[in-house]
C-alpha positions as CSV (number, residue, x, y, z in Angstrom):
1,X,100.1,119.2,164.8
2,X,98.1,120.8,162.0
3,X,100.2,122.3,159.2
4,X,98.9,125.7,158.7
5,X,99.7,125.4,155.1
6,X,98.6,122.5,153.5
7,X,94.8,121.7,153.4
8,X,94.0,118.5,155.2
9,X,91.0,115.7,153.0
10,X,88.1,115.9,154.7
11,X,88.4,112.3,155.4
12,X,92.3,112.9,157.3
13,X,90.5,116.2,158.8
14,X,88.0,114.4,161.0
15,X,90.2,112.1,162.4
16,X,92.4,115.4,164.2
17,X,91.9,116.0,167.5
18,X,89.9,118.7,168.5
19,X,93.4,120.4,170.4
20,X,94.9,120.4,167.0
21,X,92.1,121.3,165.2
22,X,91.6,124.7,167.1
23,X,95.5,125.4,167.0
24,X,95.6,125.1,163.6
25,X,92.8,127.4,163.0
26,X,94.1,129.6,165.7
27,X,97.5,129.6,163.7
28,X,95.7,130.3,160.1
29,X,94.0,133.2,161.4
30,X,97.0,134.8,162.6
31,X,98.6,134.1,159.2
32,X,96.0,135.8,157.5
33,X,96.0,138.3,160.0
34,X,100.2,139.2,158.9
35,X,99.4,139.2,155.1
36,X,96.8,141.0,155.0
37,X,98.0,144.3,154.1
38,X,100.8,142.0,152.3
39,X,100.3,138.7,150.4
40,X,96.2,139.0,150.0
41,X,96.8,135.2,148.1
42,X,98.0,133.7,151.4
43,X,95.5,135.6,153.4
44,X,92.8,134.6,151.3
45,X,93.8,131.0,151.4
46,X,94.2,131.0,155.5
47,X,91.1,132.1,155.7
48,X,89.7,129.6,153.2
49,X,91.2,126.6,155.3
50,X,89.9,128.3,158.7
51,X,86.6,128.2,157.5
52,X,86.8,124.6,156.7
53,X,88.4,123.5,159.5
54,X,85.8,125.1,161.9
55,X,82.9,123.6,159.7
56,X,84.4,120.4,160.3
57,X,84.2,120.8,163.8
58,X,80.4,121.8,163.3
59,X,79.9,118.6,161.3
60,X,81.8,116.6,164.4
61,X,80.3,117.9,167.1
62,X,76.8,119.2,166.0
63,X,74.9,122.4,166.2
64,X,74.0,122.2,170.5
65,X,70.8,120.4,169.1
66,X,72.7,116.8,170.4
67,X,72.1,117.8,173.9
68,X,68.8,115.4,175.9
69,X,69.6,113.1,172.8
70,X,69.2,109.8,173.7
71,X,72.8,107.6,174.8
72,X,74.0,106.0,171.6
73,X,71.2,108.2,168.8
74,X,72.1,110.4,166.7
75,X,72.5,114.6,167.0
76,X,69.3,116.8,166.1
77,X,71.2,117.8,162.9
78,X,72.1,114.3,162.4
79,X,68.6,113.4,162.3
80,X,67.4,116.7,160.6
81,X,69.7,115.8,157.8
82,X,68.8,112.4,157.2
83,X,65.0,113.4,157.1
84,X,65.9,115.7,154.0
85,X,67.9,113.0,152.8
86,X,65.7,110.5,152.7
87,X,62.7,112.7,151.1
88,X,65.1,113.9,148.2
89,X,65.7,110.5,147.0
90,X,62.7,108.3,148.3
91,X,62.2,107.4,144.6
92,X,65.8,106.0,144.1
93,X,67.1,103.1,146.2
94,X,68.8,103.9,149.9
95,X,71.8,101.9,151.1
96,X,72.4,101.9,154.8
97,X,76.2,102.8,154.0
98,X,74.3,106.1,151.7
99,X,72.8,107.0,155.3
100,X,75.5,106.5,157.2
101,X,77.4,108.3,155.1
102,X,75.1,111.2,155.3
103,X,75.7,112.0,159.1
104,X,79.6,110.3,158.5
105,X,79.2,107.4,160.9
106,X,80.4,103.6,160.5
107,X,77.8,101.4,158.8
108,X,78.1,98.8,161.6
109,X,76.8,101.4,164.4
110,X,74.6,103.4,162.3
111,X,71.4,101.1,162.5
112,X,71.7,101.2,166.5
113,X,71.8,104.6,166.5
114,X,69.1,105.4,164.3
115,X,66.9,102.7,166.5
116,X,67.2,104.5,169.4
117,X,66.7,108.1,167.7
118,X,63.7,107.0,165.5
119,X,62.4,103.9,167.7
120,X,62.6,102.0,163.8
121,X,64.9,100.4,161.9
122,X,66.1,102.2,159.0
123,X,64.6,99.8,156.5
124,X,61.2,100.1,158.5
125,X,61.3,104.1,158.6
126,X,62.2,104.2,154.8
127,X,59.0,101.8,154.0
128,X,57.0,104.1,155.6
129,X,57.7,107.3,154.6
130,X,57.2,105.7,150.7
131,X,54.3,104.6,151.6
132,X,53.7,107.9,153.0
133,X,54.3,109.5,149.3
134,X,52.3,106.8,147.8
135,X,49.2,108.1,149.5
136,X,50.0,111.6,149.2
137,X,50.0,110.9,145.1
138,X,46.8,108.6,145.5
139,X,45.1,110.9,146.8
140,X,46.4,114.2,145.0
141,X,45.8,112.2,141.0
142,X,44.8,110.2,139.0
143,X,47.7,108.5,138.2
144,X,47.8,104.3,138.3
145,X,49.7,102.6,141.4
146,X,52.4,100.9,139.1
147,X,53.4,104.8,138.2
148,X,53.0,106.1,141.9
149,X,55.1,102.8,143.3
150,X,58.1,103.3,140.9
151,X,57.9,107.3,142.1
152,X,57.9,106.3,145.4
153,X,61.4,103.9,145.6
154,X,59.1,100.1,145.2
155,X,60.1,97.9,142.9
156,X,56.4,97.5,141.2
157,X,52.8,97.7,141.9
158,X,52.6,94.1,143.7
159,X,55.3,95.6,146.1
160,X,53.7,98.8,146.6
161,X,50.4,96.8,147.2
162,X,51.8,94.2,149.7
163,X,54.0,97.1,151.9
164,X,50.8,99.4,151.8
165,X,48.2,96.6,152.7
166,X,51.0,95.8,155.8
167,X,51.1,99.2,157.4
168,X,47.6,101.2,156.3
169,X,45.8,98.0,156.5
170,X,44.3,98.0,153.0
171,X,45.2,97.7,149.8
172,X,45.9,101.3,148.0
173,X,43.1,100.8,145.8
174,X,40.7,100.1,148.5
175,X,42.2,103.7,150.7
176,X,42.2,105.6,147.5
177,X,38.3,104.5,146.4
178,X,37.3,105.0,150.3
179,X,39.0,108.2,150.6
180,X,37.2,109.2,147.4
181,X,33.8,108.3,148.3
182,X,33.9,109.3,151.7
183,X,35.1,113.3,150.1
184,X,32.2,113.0,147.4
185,X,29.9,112.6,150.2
186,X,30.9,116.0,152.2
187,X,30.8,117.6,148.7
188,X,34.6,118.6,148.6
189,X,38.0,117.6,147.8
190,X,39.7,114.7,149.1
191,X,41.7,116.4,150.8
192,X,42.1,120.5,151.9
193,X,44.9,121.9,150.2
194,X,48.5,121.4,152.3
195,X,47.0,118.7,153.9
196,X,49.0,115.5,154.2
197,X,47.1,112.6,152.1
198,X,48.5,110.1,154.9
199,X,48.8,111.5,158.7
200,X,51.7,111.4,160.4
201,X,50.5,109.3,163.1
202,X,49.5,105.6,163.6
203,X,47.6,105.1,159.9
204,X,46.6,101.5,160.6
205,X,47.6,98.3,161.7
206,X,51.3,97.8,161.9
207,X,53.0,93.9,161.1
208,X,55.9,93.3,162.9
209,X,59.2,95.0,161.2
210,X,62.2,93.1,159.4
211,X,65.6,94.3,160.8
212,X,67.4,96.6,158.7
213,X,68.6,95.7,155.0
214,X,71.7,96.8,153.1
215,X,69.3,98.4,151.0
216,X,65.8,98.9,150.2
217,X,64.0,99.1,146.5
């Protein structure tokens, strides 16, 4: 049973079962319920465990947004948060035990379940959205490749250039001059204004996929 009066880690709190979980919150609102008018301290700090205990029950069992999810993928706000996730630090390298981390899963059953919820690998997904970013800079400046490739997570222009040229189908110099040529003859911008650089579809021939890495530069 939980103990109304000491705080669980977060680490022993998801590991109670969800019959404990709800009497314990049950029991520290009717603490802070009693002291209210007496010990505010207590009642204050009741309340302050209640509202972590029923976030962790949030965090466990989602926001409703699991429900038609795939057998074996991962929640709607699983998902949701590792898309936000990943575009916060796509300039910094990504572990697989970062991600799972992020939705609080085990490392060995986190690539399976972000397969069947992405229909990639997470090493495959990760490469793509940089490459993403990559052409979203080309195309919005000036700046050289080797800058845009260490902004974007690669490890240098030769490894911006060989993942780009894999899944556009060109080099990035070749897209970006194209790109540009093809605006200066309609007389505009490359691209109008809140318009993604690189589409969010298919953007070109795709080579087959390594499996997921521990981690990807």
């Amino acid at each position: 049973m939980l103990n109304a009066v000491s705080s669980p880690s977060e680490a022993q709190a998801s590991s109670i079962p969800f019959g404990d979980l709800a009497q314990g919150l049950a029991i520290l609102l009717k603490t802070a319920a009693t002291e209210l008018e007496g010990d505010r301290a207590v009642a204050k700090a009741s309340l302050a465990r209640a509202r972590s205990l029923v976030q962790i029950a949030i965090d466990r069992h989602g926001d409703g947004s699991h429900r038609g999810t795939c057998a074996g993928g991962l929640t709607g706000w699983q998902a949701a948060r590792l898309r936000a996730f990943i575009e916060e630090r796509l300039d910094r390298t990504i572990t697989i035990k970062d991600l799972s981390g992020v939705v609080r899963r085990s490392p060995a059953h986190f690539s399976r379940s972000f397969r069947r919820s992405f229909g990639q690998s997470p090493h495959a997904y990760l490469v793509e959205r940089r490459v993403r970013r990559a052409g979203d800079l080309m195309i919005a400046g000036d700046a050289p490749l080797r800058e845009i490739a260490l902004s974007c997570g690669f490890t240098d222009q030769a490894h911006l250039c060989r993942l780009f040229r894999q899944i556009v189908g060109q080099s990035p110099a070749a897209w970006r001059r194209e790109r540009r040529e093809s605006a200066a003859g309609r007389g505009r911008t490359a691209e109008p204004h809140g318009k993604p650089a690189v589409e969010d579809g298919p953007i070109g021939p795709r080579a087959p996929q390594p499996e997921p890495l521990r981690s990807v530069q």
